[in-house]
MIFILUM-420423 format. One record per residue (C-alpha): residue in one letter; x, z, y negated; residue number from 1. Coordinates in steps of 0.001 Angstrom, whole numbers. Example, Ala and Ser with C-alpha at 12.3 -4.5 7.8 and 13.67 -1.06 7.14 Angstrom:
BEGIN
  code       px       pz       py  pos
     A    12300     7800     4500    1
     S    13670     7140     1060    2
END
This chain:
BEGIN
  code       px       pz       py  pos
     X   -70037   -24534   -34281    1
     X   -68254   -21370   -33901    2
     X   -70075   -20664   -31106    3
     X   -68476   -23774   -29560    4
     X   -64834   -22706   -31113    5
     X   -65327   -19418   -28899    6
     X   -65868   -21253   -25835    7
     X   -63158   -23765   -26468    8
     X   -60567   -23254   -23429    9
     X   -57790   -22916   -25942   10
     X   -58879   -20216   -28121   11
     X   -60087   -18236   -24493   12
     X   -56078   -18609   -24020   13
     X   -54654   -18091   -27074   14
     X   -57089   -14718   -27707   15
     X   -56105   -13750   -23396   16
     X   -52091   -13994   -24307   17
     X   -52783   -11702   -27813   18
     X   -54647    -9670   -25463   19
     X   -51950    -9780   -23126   20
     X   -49176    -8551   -25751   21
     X   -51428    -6014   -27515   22
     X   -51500    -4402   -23767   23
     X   -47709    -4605   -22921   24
     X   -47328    -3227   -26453   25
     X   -49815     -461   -26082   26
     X   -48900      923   -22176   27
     X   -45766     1321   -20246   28
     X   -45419     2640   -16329   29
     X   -42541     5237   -16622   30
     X   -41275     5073   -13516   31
     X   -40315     8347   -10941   32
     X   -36586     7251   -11703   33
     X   -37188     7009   -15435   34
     X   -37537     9660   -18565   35
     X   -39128     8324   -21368   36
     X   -38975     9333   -24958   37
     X   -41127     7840   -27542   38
     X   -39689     7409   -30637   39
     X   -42325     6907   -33495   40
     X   -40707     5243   -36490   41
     X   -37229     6543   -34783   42
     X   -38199     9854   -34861   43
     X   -39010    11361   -31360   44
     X   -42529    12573   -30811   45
     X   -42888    13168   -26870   46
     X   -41010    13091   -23818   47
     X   -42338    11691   -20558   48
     X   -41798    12682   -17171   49
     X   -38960    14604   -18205   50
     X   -36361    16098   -15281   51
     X   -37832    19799   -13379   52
     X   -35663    21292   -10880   53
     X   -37378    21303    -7527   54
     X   -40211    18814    -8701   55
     X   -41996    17237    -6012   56
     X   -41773    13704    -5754   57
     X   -45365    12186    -7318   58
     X   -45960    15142    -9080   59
     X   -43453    14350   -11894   60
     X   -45629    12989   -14573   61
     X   -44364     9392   -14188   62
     X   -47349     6725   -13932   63
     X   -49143     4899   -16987   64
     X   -48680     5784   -20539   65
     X   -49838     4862   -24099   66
     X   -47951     4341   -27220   67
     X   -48988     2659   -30846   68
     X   -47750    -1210   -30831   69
     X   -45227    -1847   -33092   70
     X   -44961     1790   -34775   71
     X   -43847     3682   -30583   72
     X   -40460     2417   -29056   73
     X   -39571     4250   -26098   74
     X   -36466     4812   -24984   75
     X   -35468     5092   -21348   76
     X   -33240     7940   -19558   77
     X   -32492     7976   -15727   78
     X   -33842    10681   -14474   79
     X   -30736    10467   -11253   80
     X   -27442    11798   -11502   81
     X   -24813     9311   -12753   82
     X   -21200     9142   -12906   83
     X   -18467     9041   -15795   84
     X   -14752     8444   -14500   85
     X   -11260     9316   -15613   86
     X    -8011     7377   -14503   87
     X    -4813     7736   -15026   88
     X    -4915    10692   -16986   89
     X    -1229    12168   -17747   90
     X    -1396    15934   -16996   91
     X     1703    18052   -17451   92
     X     1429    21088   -15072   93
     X     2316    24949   -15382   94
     X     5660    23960   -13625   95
     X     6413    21224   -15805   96
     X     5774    18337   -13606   97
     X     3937    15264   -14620   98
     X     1146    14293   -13185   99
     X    -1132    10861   -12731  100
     X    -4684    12399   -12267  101
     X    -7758    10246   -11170  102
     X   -10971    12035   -11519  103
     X   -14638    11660   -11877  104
     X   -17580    13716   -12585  105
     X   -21113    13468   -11788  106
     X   -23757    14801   -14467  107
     X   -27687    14159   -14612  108
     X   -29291    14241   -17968  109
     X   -31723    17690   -18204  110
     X   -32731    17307   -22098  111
     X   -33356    13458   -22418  112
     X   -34710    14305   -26084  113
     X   -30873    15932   -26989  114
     X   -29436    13458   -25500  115
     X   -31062    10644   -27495  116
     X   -30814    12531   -30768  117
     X   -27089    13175   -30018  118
     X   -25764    10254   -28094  119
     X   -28763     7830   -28048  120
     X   -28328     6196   -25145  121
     X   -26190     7131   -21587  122
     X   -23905     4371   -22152  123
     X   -22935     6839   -24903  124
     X   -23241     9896   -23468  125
     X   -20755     8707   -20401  126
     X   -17978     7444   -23629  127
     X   -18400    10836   -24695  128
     X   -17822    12747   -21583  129
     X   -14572    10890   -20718  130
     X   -12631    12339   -23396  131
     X   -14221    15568   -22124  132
     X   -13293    15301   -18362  133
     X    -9687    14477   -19369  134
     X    -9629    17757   -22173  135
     X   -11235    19957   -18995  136
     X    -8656    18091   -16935  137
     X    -5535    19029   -18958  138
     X    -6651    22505   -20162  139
     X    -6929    23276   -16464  140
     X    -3863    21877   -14492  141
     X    -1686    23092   -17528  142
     X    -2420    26470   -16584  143
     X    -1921    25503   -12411  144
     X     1389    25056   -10518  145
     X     1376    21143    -8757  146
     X     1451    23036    -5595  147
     X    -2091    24750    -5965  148
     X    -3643    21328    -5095  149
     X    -2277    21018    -2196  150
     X    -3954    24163     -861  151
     X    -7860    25589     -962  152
     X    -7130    26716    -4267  153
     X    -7706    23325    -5219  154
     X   -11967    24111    -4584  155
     X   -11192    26904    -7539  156
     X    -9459    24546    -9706  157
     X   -12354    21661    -9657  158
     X   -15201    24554   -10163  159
     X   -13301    25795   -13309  160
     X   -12993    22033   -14628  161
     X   -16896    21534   -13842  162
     X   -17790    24831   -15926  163
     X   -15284    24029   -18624  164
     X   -16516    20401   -18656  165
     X   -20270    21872   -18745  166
     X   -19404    23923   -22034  167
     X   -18776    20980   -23925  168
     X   -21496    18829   -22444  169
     X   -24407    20883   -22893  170
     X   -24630    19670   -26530  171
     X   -25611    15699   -24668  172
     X   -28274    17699   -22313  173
     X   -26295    17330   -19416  174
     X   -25602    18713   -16523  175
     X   -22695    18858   -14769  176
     X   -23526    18414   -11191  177
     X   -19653    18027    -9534  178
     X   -16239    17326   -10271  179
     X   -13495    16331    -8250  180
     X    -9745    15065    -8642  181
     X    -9855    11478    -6220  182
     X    -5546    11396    -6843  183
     X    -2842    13670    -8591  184
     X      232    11888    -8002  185
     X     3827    12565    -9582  186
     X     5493     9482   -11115  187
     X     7506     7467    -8118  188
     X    11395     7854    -8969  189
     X    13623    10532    -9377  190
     X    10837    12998   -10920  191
     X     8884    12508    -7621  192
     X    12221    12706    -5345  193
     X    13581    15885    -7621  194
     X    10175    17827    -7165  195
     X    10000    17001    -3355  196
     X    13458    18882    -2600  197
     X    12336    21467    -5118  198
     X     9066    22032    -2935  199
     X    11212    21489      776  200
     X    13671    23875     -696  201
     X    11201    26750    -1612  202
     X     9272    25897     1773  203
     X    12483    26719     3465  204
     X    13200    29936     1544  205
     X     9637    30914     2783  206
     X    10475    30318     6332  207
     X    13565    32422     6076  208
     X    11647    35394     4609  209
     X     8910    35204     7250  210
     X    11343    34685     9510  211
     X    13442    37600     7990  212
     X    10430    40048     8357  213
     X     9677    39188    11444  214
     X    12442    40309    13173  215
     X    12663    43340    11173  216
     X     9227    44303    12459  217
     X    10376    43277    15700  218
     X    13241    46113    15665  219
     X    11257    48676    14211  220
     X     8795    48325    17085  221
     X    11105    47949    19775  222
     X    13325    50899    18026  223
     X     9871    53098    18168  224
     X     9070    52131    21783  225
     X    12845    52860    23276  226
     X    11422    55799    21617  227
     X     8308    56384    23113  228
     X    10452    55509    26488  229
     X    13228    58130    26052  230
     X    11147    60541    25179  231
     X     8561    60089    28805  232
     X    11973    59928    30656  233
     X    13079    63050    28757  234
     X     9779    64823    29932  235
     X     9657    63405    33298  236
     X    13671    64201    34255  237
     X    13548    67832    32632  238
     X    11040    68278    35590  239
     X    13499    67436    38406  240
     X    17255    66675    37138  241
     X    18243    65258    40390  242
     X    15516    62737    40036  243
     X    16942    61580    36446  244
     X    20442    61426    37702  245
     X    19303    59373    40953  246
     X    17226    56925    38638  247
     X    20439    56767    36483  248
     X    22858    55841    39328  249
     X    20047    53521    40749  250
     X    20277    51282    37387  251
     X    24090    51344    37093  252
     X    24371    50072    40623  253
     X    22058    47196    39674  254
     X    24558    46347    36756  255
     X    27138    47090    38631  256
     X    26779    44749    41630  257
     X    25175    41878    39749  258
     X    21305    42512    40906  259
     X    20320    42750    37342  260
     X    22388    39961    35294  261
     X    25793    41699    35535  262
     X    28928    40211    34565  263
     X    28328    37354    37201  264
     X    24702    36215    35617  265
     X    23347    37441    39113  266
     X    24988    35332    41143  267
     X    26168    38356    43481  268
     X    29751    37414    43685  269
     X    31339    40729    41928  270
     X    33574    42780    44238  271
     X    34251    46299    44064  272
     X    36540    48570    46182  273
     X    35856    52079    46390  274
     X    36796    55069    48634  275
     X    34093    56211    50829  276
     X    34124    59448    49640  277
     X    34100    58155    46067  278
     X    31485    59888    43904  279
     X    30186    57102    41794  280
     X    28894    56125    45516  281
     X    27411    59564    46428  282
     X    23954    58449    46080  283
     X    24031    55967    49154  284
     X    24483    59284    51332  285
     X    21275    60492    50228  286
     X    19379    62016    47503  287
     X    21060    65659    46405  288
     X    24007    65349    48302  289
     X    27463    64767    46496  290
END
């Protein structure tokens, strides 16, 4: 009789499914994505296949593992880095503008067994680091001009935000892997219209000063080599004074009758009448004569 009761096809099934559950309820595959911790009448006993920098894929300790039914509850943690997002946080910069910021951060979970005592699970852990992002956000831009994120000071900005973010995040056993701003826009209107002439305005006063400097440079070194020039004239005419006053009448000539941009712009129409025996003309009769 209970031989028979064994063999019976329904009691094989009914004692396969128990079999079945005890199983499921006994082992679990943690996967290579996955961190498990196993909680033991809520209180954590073990972590599996927990995150290592520089692991090497199938070497992670993911694969089968066992657990006691019904006393074990394990609670998953991906082991890839996730995101938490901020919009339309009001920042009020250094320069008293105000600003729309849209930001996100990307963090991977490096303790799972802090972060399940702390937060217990990463829905949690990314509602906690919101309010976080948009603290690192405003501690940060209230301490920058608008203008600095407009330049590659912005790569400064976003690496001080990531390592004040990281501060307060270590406590989930995060990490923070990036941070960036996605848009910091002023409020359309007047505000954005005021702080536009405000920036054209200061961009123009740079131009001026550049421009300014420039020029001074530009007379200082054309001051220094009218300079350099007088002085190898000086040194070259003290060695033959007829030379330096022949090279003197040669240029005023050139002036003179419009060969070098005179009063006519070079177009050789001046007209000058002079005595032969004039001596502003004594050069054309030769070199050292009067």
């Amino acid at each position: 009789m209970n031989a028979a009761i064994l063999r019976h096809p329904v009691f094989l099934s009914i004692a396969a499914l128990f079999a079945v559950i005890i199983a499921a309820s006994t082992f679990a595959i943690v996967p290579e994505t996955e961190q498990a911790v196993v909680l033991r009448l809520q209180n954590p006993v073990r972590t599996v296949n927990e995150y290592r920098p520089g692991e090497v894929f199938g070497r992670t300790g993911a694969g089968v593992i066992a657990k006691i039914p019904l006393l074990d509850r394990i609670v998953w943690v991906d082991k890839r880095v996730l995101n938490v997002e901020q919009d339309n946080q009001q920042v009020l910069s250094s320069d008293q503008l105000r600003l729309e910021v849209d930001a996100f951060a990307r963090f991977r979970v490096v303790d799972p067994l802090r972060m399940v005592i702390t937060a217990g699970t990463e829905a949690r852990v990314t509602e906690s680091l919101r309010p976080l992002l948009g603290n690192a956000i405003r501690n940060e831009l209230g301490r920058q001009p608008f203008a600095v994120l407009l330049t590659r000071d912005r790569e400064v900005v976003m690496n001080n935000i990531q390592a004040g973010l990281q501060r307060l995040a270590s406590q989930y056993g995060v990490q923070i892997v990036d941070v960036r701003i996605k848009h910091a826009d002023l409020p359309t209107g007047s505000p954005l219209d005021s702080t536009l002439q405000a920036m054209r305005t200061a961009r123009e006063q740079q131009s001026a000063t550049i421009r300014a400097q420039g020029q001074r440079e530009a007379q200082i070194i054309r001051a220094r080599a009218d300079a350099e020039a007088a002085r190898i004239y000086a040194e070259a005419f003290n060695k033959d004074a007829s030379a330096y006053d022949f090279y003197r009448a040669m240029q005023s000539y050139r002036r003179t009758f419009g060969a070098d941009g005179g009063p006519t712009e070079g177009n050789g129409a001046t007209s000058i009448i002079l005595s032969p025996g004039n001596s502003y003309l004594r050069q054309f009769g030769g070199r050292g004569q009067d």
